[in-house]
MIDREN-708353 format. One line per 5 residues: their letters; for each residue z, x, y of N, C-alpha, C. Coordinates in nm, 4 decimals. Example, Ala and Ser with C-alpha at 12.3 -4.5 7.8 and 13.67 -1.06 7.14 Angstrom:
2
as) 0.7800 1.3190 -0.5690 0.7800 1.2300 -0.4500 0.7800 1.3200 -0.3300; 0.7080 1.2850 -0.2250 0.7140 1.3670 -0.1060 0.7870 1.2900 0.0030
//
This chain:
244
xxxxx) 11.9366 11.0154 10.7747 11.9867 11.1015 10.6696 11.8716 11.1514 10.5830; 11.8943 11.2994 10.5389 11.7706 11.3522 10.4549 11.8150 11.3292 10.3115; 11.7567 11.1985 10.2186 11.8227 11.2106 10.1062 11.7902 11.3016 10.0478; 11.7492 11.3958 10.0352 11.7493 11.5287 9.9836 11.8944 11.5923 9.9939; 11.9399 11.5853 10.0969 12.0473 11.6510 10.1248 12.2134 11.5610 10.0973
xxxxx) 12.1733 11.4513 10.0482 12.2962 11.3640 10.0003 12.3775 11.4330 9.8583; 12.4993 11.3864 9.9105 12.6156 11.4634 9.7548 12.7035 11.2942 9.7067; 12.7888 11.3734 9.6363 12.8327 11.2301 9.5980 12.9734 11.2982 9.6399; 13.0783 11.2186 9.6952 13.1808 11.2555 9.7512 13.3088 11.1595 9.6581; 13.3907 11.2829 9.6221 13.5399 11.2632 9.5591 13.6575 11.3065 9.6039
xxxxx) 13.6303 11.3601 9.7100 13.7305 11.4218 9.8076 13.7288 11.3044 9.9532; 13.8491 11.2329 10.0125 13.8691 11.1829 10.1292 13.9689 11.2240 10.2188; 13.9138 11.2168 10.3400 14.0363 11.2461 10.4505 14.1279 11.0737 10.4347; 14.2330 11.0680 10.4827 14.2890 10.9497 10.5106 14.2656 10.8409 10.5748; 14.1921 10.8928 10.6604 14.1133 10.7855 10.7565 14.0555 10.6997 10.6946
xxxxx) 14.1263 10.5216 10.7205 14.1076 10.4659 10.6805 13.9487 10.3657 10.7734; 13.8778 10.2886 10.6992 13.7744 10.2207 10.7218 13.7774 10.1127 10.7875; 13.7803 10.0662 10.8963 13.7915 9.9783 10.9569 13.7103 9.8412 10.8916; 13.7650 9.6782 10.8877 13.6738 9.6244 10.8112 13.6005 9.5711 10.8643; 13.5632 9.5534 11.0529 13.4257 9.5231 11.1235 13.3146 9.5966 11.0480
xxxxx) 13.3708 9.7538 11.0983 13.2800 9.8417 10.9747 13.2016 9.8103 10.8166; 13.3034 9.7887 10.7612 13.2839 9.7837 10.6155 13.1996 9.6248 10.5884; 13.2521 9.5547 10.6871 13.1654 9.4441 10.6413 13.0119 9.4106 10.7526; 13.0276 9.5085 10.8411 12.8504 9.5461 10.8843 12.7987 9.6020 10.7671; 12.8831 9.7212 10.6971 12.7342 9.7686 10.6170 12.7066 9.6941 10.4903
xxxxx) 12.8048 9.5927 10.4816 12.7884 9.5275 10.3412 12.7159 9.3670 10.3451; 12.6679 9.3516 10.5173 12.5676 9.2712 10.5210 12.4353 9.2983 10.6132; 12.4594 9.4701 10.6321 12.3415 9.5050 10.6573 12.2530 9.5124 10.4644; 12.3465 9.5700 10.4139 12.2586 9.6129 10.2419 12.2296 9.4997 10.2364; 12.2719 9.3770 10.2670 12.2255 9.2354 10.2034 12.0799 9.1988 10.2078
xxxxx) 11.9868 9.3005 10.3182 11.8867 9.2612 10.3250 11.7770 9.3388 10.2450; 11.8602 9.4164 10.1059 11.8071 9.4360 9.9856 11.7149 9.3476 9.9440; 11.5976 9.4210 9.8247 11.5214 9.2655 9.7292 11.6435 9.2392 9.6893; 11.5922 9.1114 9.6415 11.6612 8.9762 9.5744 11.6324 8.8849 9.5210; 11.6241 8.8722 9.3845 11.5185 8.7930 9.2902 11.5601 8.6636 9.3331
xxxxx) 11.4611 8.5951 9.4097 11.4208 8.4594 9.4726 11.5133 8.4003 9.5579; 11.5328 8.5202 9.6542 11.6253 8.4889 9.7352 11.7667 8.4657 9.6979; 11.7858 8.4608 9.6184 11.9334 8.4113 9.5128 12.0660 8.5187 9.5301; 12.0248 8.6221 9.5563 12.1449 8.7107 9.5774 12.2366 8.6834 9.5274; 12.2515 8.7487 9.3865 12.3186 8.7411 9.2790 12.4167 8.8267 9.2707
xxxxx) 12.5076 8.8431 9.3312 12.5859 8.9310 9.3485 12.6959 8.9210 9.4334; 12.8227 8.9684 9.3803 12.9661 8.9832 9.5068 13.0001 9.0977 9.4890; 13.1130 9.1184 9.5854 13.1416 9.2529 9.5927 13.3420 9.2199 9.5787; 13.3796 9.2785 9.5500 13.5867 9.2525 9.5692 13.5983 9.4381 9.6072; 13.6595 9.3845 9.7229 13.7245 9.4788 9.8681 13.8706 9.5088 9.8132
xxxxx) 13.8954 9.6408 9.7518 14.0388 9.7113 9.6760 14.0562 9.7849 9.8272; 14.1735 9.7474 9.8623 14.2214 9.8480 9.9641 14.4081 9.8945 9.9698; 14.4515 9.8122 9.8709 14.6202 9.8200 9.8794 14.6463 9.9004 9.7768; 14.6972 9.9654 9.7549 14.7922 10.1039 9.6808 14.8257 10.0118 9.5468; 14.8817 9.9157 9.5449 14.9146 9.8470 9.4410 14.7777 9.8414 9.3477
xxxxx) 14.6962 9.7660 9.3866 14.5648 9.7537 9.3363 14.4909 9.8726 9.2526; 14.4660 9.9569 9.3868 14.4416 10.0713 9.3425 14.4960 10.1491 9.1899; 14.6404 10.1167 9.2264 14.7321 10.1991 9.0652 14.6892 10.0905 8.9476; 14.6458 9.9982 8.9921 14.6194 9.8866 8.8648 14.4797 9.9421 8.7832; 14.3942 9.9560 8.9150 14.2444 9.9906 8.8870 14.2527 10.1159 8.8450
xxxxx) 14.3299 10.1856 8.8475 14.2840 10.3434 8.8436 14.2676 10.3511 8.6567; 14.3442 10.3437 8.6189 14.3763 10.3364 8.4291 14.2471 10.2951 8.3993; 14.2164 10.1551 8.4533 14.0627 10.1159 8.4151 13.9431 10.2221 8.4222; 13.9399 10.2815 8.4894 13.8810 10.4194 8.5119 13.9085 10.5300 8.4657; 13.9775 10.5328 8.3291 14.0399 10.6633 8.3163 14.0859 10.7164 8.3929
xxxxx) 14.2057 10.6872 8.5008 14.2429 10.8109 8.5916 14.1914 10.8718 8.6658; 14.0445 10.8513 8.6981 13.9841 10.9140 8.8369 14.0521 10.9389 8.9445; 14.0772 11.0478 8.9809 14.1658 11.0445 9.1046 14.1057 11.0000 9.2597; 13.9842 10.9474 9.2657 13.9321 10.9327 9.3582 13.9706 10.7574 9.4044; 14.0233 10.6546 9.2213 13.9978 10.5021 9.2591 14.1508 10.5211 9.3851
xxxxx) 14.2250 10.6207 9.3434 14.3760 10.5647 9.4099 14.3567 10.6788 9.5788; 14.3049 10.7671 9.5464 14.2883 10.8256 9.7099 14.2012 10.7849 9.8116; 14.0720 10.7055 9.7921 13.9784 10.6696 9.8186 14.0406 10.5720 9.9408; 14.0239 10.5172 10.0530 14.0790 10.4223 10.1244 14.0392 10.2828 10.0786; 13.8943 10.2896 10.0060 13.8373 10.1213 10.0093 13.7656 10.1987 9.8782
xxxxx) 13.8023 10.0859 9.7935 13.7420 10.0556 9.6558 13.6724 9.9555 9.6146; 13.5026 9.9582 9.6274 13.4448 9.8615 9.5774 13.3842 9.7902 9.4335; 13.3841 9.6981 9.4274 13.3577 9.6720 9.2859 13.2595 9.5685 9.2882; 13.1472 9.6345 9.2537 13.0263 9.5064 9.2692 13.0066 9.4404 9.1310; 12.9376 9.2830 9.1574 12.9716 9.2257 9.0562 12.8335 9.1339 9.0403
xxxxx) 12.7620 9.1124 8.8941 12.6579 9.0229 8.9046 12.7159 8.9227 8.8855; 12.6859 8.8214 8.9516 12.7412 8.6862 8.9998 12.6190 8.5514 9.0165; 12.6260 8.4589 8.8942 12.5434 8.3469 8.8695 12.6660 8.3060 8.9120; 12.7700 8.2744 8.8746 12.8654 8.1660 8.9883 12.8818 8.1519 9.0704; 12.8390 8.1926 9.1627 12.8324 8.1425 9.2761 12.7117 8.0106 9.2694
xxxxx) 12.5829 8.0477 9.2678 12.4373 7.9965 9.2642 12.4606 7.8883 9.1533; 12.5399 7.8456 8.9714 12.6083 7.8081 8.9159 12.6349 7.6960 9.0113; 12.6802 7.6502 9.0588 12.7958 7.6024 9.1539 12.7459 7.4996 9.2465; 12.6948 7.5962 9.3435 12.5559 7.5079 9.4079 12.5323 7.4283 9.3841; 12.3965 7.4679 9.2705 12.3004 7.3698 9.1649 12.4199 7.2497 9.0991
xxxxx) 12.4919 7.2802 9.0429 12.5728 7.1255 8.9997 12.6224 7.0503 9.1196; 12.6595 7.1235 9.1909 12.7033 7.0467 9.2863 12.6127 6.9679 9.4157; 12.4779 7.0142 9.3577 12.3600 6.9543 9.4119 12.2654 6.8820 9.3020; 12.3212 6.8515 9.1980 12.3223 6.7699 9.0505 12.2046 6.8533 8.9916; 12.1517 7.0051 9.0365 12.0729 7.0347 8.9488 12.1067 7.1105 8.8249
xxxxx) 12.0527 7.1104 8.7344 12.0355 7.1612 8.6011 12.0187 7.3243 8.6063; 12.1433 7.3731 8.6043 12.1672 7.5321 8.6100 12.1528 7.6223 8.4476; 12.0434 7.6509 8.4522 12.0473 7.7051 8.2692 12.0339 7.8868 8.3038; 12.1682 7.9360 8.3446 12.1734 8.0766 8.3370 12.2450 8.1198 8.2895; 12.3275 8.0884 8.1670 12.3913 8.1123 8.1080 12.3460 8.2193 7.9720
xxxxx) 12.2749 8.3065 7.9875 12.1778 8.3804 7.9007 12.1809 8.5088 7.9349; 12.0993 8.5713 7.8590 12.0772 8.7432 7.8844 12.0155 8.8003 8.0094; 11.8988 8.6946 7.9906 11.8190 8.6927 8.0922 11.8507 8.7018 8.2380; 11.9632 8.5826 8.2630 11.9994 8.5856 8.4089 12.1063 8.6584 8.4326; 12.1820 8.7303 8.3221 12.2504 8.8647 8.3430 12.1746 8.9847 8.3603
xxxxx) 12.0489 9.0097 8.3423 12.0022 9.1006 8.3750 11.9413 9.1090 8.4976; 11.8764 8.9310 8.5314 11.8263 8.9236 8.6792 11.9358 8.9597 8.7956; 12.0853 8.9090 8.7818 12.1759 8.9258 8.8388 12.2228 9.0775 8.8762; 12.2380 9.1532 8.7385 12.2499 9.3164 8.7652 12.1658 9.4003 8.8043; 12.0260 9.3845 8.8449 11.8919 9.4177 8.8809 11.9637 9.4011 9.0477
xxxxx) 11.9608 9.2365 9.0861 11.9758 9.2117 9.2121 12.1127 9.3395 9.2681; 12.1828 9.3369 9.1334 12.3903 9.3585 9.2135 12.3438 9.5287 9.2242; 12.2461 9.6137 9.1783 12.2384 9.7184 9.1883 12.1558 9.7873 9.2823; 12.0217 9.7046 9.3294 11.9679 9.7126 9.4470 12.0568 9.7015 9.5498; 12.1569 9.6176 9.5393 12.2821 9.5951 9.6634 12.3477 9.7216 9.7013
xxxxx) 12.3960 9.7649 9.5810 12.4755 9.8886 9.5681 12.3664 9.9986 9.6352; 12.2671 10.0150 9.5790 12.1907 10.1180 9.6496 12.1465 10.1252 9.8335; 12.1433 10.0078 9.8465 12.1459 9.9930 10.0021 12.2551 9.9977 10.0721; 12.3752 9.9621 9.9983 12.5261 9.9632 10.0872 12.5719 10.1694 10.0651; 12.5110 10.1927 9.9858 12.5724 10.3379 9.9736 12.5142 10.4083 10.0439
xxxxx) 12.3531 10.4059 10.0608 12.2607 10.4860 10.1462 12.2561 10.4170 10.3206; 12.3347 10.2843 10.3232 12.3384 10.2514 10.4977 12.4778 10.3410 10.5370; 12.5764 10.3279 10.3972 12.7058 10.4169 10.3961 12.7463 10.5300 10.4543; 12.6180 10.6259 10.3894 12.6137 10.7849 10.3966 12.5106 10.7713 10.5476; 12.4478 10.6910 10.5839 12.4204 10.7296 10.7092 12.4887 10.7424 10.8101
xxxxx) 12.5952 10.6020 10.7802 12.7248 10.6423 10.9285 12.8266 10.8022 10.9068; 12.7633 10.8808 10.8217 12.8515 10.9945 10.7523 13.0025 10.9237 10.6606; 12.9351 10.8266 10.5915 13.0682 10.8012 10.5170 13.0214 10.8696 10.3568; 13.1720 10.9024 10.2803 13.0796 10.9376 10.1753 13.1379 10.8397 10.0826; 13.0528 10.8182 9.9241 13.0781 10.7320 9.8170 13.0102 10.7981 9.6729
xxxxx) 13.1008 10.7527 9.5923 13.1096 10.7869 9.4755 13.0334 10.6703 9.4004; 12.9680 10.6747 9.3099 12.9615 10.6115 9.2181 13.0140 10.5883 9.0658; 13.1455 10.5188 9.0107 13.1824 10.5237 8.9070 13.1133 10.4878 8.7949; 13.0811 10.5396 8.6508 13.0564 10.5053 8.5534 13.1060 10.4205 8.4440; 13.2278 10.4450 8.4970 13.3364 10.3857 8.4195 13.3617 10.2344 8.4133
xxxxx) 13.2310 10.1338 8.5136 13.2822 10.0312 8.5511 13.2512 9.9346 8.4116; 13.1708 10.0045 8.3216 13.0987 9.8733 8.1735 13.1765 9.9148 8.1061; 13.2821 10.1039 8.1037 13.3425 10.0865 7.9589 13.4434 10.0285 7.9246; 13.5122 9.9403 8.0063 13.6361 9.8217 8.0134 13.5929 9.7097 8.0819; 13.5303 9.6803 8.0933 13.4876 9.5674 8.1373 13.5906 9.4322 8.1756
xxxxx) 13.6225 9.4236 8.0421 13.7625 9.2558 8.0569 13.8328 9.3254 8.1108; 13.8725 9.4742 8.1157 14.0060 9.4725 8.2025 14.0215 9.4597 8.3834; 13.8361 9.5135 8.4025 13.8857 9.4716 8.5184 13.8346 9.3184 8.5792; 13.7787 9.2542 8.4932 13.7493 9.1221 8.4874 13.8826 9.0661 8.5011; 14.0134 9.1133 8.4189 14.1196 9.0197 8.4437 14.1354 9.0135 8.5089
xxxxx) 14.1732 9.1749 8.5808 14.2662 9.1921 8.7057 14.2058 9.1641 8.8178; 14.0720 9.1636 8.8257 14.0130 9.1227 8.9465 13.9641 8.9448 8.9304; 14.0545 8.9176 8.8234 14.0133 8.7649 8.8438 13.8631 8.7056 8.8503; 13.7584 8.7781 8.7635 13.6427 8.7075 8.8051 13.5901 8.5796 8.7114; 13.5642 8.4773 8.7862 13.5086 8.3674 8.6638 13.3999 8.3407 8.5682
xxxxx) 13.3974 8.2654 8.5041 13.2343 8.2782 8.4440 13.0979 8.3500 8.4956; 13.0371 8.3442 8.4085 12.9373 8.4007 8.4769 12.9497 8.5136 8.6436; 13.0476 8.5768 8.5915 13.0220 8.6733 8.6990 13.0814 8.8131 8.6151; 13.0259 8.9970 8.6270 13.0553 9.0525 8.5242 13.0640 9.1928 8.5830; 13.1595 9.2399 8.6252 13.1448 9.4024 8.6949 13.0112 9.4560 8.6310
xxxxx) 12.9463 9.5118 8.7851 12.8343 9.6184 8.6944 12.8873 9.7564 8.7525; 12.9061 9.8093 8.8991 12.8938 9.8949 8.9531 13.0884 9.8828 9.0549; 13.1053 10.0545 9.0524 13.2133 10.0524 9.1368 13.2103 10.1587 9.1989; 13.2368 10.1695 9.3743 13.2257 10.2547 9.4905 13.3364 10.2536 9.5424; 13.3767 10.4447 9.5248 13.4552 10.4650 9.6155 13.4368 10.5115 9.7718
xxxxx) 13.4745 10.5309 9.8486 13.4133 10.5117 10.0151 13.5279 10.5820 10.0795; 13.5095 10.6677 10.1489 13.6183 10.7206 10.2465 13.5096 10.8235 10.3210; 13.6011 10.8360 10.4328 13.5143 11.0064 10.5408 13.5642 11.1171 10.4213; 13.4169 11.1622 10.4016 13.4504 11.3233 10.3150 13.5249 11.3902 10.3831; 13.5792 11.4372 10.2826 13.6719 11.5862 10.2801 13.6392 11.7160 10.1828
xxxxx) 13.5298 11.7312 10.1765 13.4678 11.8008 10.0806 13.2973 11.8316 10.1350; 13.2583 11.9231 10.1257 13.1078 11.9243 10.1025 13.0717 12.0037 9.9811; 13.0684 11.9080 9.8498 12.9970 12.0204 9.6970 12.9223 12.0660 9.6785; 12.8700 12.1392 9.6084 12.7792 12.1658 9.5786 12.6502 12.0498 9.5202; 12.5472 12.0470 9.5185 12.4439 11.9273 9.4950 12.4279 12.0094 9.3276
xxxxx) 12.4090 11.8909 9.2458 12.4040 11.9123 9.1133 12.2422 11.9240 9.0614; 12.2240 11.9557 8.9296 12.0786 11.9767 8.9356 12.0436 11.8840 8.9082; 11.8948 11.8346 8.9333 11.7999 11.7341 8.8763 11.6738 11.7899 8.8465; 11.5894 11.6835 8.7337 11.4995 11.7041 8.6416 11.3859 11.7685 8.7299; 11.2916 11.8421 8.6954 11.2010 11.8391 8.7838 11.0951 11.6778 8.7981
xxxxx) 10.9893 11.6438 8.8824 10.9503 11.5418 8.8514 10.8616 11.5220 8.7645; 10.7810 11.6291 8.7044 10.7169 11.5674 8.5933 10.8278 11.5422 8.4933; 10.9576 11.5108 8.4915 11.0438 11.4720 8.3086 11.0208 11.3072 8.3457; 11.0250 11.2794 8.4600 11.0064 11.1138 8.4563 10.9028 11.0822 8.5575; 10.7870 11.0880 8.6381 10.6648 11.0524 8.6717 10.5719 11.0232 8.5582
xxxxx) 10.4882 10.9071 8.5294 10.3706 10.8902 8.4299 10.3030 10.8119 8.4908; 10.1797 10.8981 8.4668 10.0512 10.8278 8.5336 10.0222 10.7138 8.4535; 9.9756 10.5657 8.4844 9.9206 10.4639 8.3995 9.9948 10.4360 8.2951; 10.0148 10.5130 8.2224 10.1025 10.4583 8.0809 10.2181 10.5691 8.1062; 10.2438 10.5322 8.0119 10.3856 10.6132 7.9808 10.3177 10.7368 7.8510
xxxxx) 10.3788 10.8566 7.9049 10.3201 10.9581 7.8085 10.4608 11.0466 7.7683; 10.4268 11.0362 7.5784 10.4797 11.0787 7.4922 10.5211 11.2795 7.5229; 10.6355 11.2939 7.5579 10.6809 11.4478 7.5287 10.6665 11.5279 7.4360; 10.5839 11.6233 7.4522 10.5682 11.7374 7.3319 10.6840 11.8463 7.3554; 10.7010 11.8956 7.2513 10.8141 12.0076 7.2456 10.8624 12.0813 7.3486
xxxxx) 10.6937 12.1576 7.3838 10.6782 12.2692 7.4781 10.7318 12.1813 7.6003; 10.6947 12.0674 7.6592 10.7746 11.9688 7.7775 10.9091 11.9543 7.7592; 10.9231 11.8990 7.6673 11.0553 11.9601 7.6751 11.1491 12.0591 7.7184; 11.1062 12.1764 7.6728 11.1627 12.2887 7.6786 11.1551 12.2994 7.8188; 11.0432 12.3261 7.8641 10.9665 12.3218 7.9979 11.1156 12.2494 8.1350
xxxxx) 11.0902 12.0838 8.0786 11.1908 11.9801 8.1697 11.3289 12.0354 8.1936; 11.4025 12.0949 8.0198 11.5189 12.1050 8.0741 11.6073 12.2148 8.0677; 11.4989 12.3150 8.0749 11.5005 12.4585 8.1008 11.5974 12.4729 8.2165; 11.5737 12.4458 8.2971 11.6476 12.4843 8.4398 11.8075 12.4642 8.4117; 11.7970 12.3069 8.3606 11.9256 12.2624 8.3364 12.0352 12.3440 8.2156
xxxxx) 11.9586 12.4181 8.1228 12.0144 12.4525 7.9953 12.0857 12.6509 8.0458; 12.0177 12.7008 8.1991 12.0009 12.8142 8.2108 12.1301 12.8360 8.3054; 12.1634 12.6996 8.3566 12.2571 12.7244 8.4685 12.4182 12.7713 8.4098; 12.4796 12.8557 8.4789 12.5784 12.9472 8.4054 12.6864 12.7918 8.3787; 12.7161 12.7384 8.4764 12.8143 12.6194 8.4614 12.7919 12.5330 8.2651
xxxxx) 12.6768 12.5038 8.2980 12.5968 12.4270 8.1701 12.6366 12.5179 8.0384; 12.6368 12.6846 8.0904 12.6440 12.7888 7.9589 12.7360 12.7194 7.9130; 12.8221 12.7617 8.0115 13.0009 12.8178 7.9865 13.0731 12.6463 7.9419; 12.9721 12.5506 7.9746 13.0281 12.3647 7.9200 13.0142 12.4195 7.6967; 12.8946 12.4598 7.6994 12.8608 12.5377 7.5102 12.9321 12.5955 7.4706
xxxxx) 13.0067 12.7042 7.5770 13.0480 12.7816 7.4795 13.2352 12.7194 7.4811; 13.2615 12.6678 7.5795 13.3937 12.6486 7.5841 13.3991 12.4885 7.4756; 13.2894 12.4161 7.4566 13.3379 12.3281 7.3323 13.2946 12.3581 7.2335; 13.2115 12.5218 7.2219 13.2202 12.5423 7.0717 13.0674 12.4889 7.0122; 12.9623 12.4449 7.0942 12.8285 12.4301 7.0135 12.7278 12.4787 7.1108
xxxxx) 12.5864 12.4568 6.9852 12.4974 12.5294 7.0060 12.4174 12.5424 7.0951; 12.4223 12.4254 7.1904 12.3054 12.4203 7.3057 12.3920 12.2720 7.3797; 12.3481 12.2527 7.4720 12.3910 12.1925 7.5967 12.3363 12.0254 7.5558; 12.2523 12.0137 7.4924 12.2735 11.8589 7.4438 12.3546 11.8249 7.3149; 12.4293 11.9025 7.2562 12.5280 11.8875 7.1647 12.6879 11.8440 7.2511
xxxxx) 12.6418 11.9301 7.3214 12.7992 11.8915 7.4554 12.7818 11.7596 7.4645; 12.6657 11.6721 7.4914 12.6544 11.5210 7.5513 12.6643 11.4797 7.4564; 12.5940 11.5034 7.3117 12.6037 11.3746 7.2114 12.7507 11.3899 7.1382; 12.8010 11.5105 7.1369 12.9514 11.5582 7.0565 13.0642 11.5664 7.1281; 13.0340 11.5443 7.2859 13.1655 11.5722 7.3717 13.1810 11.4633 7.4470
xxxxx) 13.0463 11.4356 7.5263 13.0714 11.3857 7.6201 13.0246 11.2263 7.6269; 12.9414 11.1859 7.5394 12.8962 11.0938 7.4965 12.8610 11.0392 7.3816; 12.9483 11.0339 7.3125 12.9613 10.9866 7.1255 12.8896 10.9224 7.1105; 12.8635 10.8603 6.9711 12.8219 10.7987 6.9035 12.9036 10.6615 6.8816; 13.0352 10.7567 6.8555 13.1438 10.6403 6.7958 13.2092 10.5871 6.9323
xxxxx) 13.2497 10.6291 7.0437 13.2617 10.6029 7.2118 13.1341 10.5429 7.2640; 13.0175 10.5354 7.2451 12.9693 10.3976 7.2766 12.9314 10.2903 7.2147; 12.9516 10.3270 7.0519 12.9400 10.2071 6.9821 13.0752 10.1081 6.9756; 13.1948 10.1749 7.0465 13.3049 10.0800 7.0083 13.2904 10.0135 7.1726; 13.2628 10.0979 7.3037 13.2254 10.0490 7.4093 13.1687 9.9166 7.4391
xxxxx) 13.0148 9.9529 7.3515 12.9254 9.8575 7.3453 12.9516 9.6927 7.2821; 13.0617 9.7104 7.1867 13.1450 9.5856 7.1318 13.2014 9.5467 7.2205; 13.2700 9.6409 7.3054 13.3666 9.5989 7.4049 13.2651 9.4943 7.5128; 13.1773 9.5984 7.5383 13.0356 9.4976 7.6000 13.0171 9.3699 7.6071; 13.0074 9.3509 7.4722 12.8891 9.2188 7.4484 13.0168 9.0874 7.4113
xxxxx) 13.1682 9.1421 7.3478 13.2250 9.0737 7.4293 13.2751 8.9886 7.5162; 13.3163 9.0916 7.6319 13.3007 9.0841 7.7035 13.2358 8.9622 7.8006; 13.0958 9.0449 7.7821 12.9882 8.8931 7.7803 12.9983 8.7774 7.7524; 13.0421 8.7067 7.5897 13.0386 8.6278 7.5495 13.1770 8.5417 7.6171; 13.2867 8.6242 7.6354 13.3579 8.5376 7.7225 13.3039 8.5236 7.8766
xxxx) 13.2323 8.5625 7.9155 13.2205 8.5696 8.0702 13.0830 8.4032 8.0748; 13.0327 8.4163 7.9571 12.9450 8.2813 7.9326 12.7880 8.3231 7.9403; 12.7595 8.4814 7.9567 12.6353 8.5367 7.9261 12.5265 8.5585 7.7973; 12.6435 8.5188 7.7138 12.6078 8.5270 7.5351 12.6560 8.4161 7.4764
//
């Protein structure tokens, strides 16, 4: 596959996924890095209609969690490894920030290898955003225990769609040589020129009414007050899951 030429797919035919299939490519990705071998991470396999209508709300209504044939939900997971160690009388101290972040590092490298071995058999997958801004809810419903904490969720079916590919930055907005170097104005302008010119991007300004195309993200599409009540929801979250 030319990742150049990869889309993200929200459209599926019916054809459902066979699970010889689904569980080759989900232990071919296994041979992702993996901070110290530990493979910190599970995955919970949504495939029943019931499920689906449960999960979908959690997602705001995406119409892709309930059409999709197989709904994945990856998860950073010290319980498992947790578990082990006591039960091999060692002294398990991951109960911290720290090994939630080693864990979601590992659970997202996963995700990136199961989606790109994915799109090679021509399957396509979505990536949801939606999986941190409810967090306990789908922690309930998917039953996960301590120390384990949705990071990432994939939808998967044979496309039924080919979209259009969306824009991206050019590479100098994120390449830095040696250090990290500070943006001047003119770079700015420069980086997200392309993005600010495209008629779609116009017509997002003028139809909510402001002045330029990063007012849409901080006033429409990404609040202030929508991720600060999120972010409570967050940490949370966390603190029941035994990360905080």
């Amino acid at each position: 596959m030319n990742f150049q030429e990869r889309r993200t797919i929200r459209k599926y035919k019916k054809d459902d996924i066979p699970t010889e299939q689904l569980e080759a490519l989900l232990f071919q990705a296994s041979r992702a890095a993996t901070m110290g071998n530990m493979q910190l991470y599970s995955v919970v396999v949504t495939r029943s209609e019931e499920m689906k209508e449960k999960l979908s709300p959690l997602h705001f209504g995406q119409p892709m969690v309930k059409e999709a044939p197989v709904v994945l939900t990856f998860c950073a997971d010290f319980n498992r490894f947790t578990q082990w160690c006591k039960q091999r009388n060692a002294d398990a101290g991951y109960d911290n920030i720290l090994s939630f972040m080693n864990a979601v590092s590992d659970t997202l490298l996963y995700v990136q290898a199961f989606c790109t071995l994915a799109e090679e058999t021509g399957l396509g997958t979505c990536y949801l955003g939606t999986t941190l801004y409810n967090p306990q809810g789908i922690i309930d419903l998917l039953k996960l225990p301590k120390l384990t904490f949705p990071v990432a969720t994939i939808t998967v079916g044979v496309p039924n769609e080919c979209p259009e590919q969306p824009d991206r930055l050019p590479h100098l907005a994120y390449i830095h040589e040696e250090t990290y170097q500070s943006y001047t104005p003119n770079q700015l302008d420069i980086i997200y020129y392309f993005k600010e010119q495209l008629e779609e991007n116009q017509k997002f300004v003028e139809i909510n009414k402001k002045e330029n195309l990063a007012q849409v993200f901080t006033d429409c599409r990404y609040t202030r007050k929508d991720n600060e009540a999120m972010s409570a929801g967050l940490l949370e979250a966390l603190k029941k899951q035994g990360f905080l």
